[in-house]
N, CA and C atoms as a LAMMPS dump frame, in Angstrom:
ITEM: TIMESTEP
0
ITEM: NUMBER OF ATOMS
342
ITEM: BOX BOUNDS ff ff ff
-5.0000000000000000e+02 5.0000000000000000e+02
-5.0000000000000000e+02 5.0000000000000000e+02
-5.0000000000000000e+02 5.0000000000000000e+02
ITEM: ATOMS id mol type element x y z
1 1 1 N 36.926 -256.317 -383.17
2 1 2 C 37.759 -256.866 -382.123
3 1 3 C 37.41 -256.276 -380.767
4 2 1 N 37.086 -254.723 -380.483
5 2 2 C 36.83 -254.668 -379.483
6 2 3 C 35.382 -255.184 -378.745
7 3 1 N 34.55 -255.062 -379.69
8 3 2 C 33.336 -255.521 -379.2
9 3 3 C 33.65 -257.159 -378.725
10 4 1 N 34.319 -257.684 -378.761
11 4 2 C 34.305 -259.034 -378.56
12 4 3 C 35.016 -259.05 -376.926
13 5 1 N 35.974 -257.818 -376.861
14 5 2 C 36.935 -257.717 -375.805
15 5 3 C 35.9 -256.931 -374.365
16 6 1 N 35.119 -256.453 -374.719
17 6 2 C 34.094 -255.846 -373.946
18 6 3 C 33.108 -257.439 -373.903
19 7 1 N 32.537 -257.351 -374.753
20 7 2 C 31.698 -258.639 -374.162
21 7 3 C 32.619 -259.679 -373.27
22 8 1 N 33.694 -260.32 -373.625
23 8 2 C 34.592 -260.901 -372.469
24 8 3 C 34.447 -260.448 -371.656
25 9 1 N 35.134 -259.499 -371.182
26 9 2 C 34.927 -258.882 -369.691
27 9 3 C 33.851 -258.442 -369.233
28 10 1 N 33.188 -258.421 -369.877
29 10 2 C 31.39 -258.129 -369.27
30 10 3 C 31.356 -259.741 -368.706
31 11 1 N 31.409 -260.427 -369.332
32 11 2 C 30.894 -262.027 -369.299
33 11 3 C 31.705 -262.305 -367.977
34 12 1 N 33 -261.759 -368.172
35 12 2 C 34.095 -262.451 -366.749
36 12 3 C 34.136 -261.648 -365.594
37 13 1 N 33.339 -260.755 -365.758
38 13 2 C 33.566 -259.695 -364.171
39 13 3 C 32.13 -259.897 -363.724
40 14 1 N 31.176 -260.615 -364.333
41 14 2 C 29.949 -260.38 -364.273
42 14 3 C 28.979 -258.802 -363.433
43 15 1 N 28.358 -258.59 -362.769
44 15 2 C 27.737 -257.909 -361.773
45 15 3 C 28.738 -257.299 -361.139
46 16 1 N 29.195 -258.061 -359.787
47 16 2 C 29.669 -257.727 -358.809
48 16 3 C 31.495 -257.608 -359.32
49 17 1 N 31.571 -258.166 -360.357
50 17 2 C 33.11 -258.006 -360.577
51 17 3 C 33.8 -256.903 -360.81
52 18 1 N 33.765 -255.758 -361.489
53 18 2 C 34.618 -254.422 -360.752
54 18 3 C 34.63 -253.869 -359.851
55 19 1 N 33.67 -254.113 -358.056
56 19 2 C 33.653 -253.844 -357.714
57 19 3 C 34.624 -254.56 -356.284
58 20 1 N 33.937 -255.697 -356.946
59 20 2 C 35.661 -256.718 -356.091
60 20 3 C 36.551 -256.591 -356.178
61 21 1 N 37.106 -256.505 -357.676
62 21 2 C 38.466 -256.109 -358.113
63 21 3 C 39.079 -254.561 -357.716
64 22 1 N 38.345 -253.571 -357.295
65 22 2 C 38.586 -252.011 -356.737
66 22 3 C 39.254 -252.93 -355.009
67 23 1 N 37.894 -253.479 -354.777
68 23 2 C 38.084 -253.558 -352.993
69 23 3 C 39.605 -254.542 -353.143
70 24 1 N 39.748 -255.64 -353.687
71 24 2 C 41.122 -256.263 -353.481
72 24 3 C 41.956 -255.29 -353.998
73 25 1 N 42.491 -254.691 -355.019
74 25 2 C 43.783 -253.613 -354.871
75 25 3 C 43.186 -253.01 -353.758
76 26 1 N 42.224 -252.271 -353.694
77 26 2 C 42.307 -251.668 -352.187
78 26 3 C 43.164 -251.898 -350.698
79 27 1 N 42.451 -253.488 -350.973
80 27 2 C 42.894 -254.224 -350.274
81 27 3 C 44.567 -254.53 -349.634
82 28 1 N 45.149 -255 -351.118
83 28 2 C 46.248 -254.688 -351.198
84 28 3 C 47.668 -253.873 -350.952
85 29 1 N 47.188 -252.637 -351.568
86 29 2 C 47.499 -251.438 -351.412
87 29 3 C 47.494 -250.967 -350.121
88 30 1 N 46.929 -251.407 -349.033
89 30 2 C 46.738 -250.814 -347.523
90 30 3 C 48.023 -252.136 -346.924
91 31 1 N 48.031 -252.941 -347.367
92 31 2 C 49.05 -254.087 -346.663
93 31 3 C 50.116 -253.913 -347.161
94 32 1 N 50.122 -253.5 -348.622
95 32 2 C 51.646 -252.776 -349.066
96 32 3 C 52.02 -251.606 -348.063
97 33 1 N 51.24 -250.657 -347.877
98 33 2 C 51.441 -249.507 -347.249
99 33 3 C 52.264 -250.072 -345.938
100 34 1 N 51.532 -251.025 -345.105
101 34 2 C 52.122 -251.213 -343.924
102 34 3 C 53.55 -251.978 -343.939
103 35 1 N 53.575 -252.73 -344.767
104 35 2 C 55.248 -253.671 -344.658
105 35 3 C 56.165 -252.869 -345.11
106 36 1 N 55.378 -251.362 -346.156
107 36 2 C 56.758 -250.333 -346.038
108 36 3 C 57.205 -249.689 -344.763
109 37 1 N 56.268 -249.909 -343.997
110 37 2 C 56.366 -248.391 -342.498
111 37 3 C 57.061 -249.834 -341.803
112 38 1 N 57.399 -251.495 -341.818
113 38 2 C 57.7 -251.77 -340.887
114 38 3 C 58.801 -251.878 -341.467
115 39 1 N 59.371 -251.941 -342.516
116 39 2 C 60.94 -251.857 -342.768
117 39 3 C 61.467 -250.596 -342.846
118 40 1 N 60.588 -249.406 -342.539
119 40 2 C 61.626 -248.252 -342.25
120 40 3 C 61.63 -248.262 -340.884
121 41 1 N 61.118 -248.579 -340.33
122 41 2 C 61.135 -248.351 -338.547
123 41 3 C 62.396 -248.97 -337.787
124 42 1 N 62.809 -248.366 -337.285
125 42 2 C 64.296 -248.891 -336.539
126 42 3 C 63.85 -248.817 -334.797
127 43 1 N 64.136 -249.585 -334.075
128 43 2 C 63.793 -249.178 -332.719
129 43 3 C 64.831 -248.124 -332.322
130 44 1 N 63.857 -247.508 -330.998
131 44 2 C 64.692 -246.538 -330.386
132 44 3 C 66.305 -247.186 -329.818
133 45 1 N 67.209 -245.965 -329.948
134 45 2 C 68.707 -246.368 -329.228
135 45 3 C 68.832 -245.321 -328.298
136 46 1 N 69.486 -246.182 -326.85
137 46 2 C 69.753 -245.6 -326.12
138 46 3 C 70.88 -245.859 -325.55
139 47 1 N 71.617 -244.304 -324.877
140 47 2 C 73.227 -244.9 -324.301
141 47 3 C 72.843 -244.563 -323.17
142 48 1 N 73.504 -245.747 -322.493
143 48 2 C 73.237 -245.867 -321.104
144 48 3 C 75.247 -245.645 -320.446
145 49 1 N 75.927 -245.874 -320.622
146 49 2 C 77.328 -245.534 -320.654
147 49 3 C 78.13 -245.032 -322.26
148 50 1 N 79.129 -244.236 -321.165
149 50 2 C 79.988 -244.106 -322.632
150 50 3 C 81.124 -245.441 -322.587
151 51 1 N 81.491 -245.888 -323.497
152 51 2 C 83.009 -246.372 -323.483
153 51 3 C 83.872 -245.809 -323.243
154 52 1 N 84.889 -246.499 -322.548
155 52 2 C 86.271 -245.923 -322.302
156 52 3 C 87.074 -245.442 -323.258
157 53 1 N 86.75 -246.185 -324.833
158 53 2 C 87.694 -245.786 -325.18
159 53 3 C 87.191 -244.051 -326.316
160 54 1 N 86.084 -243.629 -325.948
161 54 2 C 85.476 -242.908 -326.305
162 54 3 C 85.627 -241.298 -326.071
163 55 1 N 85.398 -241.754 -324.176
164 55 2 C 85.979 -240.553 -323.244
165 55 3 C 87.545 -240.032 -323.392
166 56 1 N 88.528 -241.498 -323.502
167 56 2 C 89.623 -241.203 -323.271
168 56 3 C 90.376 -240.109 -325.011
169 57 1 N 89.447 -240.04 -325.92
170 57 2 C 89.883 -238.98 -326.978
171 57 3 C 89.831 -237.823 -327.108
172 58 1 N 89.867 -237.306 -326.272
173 58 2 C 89.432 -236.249 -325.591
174 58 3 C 90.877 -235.176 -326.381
175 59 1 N 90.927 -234.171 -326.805
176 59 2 C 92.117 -232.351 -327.426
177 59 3 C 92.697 -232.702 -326.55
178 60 1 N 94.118 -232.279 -326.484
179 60 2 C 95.152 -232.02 -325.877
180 60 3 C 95.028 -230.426 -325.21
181 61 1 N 95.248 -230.089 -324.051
182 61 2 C 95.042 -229.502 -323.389
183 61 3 C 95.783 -228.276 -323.771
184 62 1 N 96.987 -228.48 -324.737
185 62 2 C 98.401 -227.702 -325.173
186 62 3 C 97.988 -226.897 -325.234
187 63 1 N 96.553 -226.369 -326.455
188 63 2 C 96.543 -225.114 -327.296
189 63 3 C 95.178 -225.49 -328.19
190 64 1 N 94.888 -224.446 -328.694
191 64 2 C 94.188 -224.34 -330.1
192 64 3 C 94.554 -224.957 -331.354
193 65 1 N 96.421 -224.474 -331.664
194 65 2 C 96.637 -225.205 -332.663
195 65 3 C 97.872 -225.561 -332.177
196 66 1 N 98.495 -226.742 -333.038
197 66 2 C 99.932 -227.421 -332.928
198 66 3 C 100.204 -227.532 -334.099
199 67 1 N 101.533 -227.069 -333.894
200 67 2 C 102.835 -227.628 -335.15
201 67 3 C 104.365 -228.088 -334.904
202 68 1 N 104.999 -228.739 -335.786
203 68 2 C 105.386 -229.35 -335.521
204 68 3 C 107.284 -228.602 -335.156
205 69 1 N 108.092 -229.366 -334.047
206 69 2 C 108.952 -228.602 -334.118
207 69 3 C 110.309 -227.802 -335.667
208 70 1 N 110.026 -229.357 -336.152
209 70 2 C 110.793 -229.428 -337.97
210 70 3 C 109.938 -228.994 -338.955
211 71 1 N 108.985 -228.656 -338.864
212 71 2 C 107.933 -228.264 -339.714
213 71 3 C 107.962 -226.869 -339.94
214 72 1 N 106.592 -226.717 -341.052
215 72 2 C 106.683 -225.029 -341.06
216 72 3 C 105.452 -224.93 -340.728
217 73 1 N 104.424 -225.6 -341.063
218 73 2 C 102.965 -225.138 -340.769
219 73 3 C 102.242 -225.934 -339.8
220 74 1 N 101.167 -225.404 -339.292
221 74 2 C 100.157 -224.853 -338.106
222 74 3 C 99.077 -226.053 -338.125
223 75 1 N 98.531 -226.8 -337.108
224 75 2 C 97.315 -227.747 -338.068
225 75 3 C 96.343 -227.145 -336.737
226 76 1 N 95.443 -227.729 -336.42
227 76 2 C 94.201 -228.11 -335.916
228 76 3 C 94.535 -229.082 -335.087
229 77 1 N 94.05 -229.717 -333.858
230 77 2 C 94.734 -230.703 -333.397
231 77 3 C 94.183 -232.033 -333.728
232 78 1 N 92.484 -232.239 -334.549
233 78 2 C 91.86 -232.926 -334.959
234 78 3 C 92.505 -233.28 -336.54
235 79 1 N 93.455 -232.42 -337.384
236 79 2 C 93.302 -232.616 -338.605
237 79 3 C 94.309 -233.575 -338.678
238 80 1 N 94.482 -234.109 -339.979
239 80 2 C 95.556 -235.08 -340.677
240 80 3 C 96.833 -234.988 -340.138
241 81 1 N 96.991 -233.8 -340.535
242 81 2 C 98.919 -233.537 -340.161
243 81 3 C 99.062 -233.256 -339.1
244 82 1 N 98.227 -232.957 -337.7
245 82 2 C 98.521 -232.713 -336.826
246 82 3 C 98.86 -234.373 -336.099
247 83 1 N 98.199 -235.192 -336.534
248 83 2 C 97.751 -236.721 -335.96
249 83 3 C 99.427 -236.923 -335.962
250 84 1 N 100.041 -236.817 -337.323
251 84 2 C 101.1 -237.681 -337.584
252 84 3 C 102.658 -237.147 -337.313
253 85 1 N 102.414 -235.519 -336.011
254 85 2 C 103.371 -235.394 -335.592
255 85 3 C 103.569 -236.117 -334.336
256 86 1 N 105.1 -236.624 -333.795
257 86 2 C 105.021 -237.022 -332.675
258 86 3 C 105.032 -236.006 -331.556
259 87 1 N 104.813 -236.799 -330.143
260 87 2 C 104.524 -235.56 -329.102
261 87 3 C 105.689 -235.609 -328.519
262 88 1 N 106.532 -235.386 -328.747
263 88 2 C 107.781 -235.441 -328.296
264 88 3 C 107.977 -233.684 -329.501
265 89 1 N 107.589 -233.467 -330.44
266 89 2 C 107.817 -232.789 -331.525
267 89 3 C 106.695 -231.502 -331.433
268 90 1 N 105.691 -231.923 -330.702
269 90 2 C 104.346 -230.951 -330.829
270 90 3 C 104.996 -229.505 -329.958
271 91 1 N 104.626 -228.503 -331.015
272 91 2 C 104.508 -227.426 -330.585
273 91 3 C 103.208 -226.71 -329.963
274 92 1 N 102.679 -226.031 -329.023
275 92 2 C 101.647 -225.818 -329.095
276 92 3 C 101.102 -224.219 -329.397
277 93 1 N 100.312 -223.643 -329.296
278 93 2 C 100.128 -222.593 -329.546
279 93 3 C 98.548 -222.18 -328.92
280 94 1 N 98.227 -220.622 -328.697
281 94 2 C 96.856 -220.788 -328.127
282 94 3 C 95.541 -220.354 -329.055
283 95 1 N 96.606 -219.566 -329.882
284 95 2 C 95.688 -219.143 -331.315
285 95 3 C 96.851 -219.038 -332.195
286 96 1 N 95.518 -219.185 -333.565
287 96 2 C 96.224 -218.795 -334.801
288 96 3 C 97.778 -217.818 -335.383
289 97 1 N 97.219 -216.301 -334.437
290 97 2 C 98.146 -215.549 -334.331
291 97 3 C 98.927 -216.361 -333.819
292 98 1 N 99.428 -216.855 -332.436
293 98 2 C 100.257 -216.826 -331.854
294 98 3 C 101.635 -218.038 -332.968
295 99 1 N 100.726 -218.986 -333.411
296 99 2 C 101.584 -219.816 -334.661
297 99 3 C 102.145 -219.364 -335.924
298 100 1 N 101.381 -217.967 -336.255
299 100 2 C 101.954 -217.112 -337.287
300 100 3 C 103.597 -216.056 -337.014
301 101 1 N 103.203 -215.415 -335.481
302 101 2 C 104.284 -214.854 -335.118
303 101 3 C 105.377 -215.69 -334.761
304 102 1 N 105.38 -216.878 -334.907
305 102 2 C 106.704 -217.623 -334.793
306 102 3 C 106.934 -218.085 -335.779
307 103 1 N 106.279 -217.633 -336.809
308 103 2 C 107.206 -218.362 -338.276
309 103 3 C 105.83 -219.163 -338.817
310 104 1 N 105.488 -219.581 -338.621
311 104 2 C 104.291 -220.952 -338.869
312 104 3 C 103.352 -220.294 -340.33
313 105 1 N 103.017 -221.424 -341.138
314 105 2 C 101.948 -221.05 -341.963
315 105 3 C 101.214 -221.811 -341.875
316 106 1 N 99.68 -221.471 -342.223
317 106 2 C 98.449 -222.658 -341.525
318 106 3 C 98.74 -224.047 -343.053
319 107 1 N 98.277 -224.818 -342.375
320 107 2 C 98.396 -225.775 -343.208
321 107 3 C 97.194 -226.333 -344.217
322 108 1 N 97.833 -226.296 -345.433
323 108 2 C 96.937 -226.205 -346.594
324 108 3 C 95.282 -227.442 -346.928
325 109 1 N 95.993 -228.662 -345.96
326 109 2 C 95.07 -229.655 -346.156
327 109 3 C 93.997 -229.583 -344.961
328 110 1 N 94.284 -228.417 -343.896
329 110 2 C 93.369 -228.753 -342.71
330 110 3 C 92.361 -227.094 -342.416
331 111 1 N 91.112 -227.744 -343.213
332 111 2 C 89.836 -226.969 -343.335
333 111 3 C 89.884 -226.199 -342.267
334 112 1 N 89.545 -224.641 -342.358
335 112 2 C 89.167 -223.993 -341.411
336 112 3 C 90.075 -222.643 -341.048
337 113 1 N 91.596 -223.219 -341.264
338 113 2 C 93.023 -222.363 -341.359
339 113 3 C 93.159 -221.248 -342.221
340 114 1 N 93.335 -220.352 -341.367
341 114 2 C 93.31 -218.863 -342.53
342 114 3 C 94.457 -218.996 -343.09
């Protein structure tokens, strides 16, 4: 069986035929290469303004940390529980200490709080 499978392909690649068949995957293989590099390529981004509504999110000027007046614990002014006190309610503070000596404990869900 194999001798028959060798003579085939002797017969069908003749001469020049493995050497065509190298250069087309070659071939290939270099045009694959490129349609990968053009679907990773993203053009450059540039900001030319900020948005308004971007600038305007800017910490509250209060403190370091805030808590709340009915509350017991201390947040971050970026974290969860600080978001969902009202400012009518915000306590402020300028450090950590200063929220501990009034009673305050840091609050358990907002990373970073000793």
């Amino acid at each position: 069986m194999t001798g028959s499978i060798k003579g085939y392909v002797d017969k069908g690649t003749g001469e020049w035929g493995i050497p065509v068949i190298v250069i087309l995957v070659g071939i290939a293989s270099f045009g694959l290469g490129r349609l990968s590099t053009l679907e990773g390529s993203t053009s450059a981004v540039s900001v030319s303004s900020i948005p308004m509504q971007a600038a305007s999110a800017s910490l509250a000027v209060g403190g370091l940390v805030v808590a709340s007046r009915t509350g017991t614990a201390y947040h971050y002014p970026w974290c969860a529980g600080a978001t969902t006190i009202k400012e009518s309610n915000k306590v402020w503070f300028k450090d950590e200490e200063a929220a501990r000596k009034a009673g305050y404990t840091p609050a358990k869900n907002c990373r970073g709080l000793k």
